[in-house]
C-alpha positions as CSV (number, residue, x, y, z in Angstrom):
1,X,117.1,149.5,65.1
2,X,120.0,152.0,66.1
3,X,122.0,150.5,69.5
4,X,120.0,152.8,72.1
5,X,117.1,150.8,70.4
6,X,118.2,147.5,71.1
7,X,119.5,148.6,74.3
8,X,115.8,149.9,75.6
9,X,114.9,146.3,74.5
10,X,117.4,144.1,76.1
11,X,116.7,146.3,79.1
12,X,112.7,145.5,78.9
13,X,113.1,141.5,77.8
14,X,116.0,141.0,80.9
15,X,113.9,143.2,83.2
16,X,117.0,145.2,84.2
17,X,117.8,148.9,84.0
18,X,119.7,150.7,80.5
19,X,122.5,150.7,81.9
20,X,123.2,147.0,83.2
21,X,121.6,146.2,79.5
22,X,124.3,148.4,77.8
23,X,127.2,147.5,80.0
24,X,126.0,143.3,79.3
25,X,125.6,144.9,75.7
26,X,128.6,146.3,75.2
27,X,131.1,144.1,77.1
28,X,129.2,141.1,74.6
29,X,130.2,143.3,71.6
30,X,133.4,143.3,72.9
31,X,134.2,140.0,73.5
32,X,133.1,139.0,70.2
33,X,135.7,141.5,68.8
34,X,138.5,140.6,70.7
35,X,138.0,136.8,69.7
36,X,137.6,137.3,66.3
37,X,140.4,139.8,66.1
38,X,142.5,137.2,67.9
39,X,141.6,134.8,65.2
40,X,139.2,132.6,67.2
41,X,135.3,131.7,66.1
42,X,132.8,133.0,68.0
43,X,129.9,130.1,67.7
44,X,126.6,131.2,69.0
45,X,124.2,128.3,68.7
46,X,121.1,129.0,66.4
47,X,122.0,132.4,66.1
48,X,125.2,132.5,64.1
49,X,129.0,132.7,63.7
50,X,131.7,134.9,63.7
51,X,135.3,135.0,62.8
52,X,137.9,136.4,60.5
53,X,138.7,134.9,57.0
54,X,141.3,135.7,54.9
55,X,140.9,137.7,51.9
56,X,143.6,137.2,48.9
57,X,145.5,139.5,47.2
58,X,143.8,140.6,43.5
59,X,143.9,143.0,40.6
60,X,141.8,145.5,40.6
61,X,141.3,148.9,38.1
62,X,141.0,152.8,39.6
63,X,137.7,153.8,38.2
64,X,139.2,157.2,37.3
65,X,142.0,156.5,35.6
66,X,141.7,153.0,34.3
67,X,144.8,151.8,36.0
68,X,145.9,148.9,37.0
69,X,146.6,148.3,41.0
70,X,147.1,145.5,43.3
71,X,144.8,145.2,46.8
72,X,146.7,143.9,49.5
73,X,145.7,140.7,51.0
74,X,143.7,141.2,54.2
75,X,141.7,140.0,57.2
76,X,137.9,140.4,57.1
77,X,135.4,140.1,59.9
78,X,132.6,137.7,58.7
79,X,129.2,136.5,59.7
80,X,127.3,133.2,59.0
81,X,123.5,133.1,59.9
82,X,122.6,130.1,62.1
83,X,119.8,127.9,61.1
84,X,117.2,129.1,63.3
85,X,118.1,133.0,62.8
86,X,117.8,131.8,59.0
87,X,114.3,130.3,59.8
88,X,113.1,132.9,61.6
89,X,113.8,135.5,58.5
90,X,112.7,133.4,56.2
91,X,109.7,134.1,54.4
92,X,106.5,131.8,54.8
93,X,105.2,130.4,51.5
């Protein structure tokens, strides 16, 4: 599902138009981004979390060459799966 696709289907589940559902959309996306970006978690109950963990420096080799570098420490987005989003995916047995 591309974001037009999940836009035609927030628009048909909330009964409003495509473009209310992509503005609500959009304006979700970016509040999530800005939060995380300003180091806060973003806790959405049942559904999952988001925020930014640090990633330490390391050693690693250029595949061409063979040579040694050093990656610079960084921040990364991440994601965590809530328990019900987890259930939900989860195969039956």
């Amino acid at each position: 599902m591309n974001k037009t696709e999940l836009i035609a289907a927030v628009a048909a589940k909330a009964q409003v138009n495509q473009n209310q559902a992509n503005a609500i959309l959009s304006a979700t996306l970016d509040t999530i981004v800005e939060s995380v970006a300003a180091g806060e978690k973003v806790v959405l109950i049942g559904f999952g979390s988001f925020e930014a963990k640090q990633r330490q420096a390391r050693e690693a080799r250029n595949p061409r060459t063979g040579e040694t570098m050093t990656v610079a420490a960084t921040q990364v987005p991440t994601f965590s799966a809530g328990k019900v989003f987890k259930q939900k995916v989860k195969p039956t047995a």
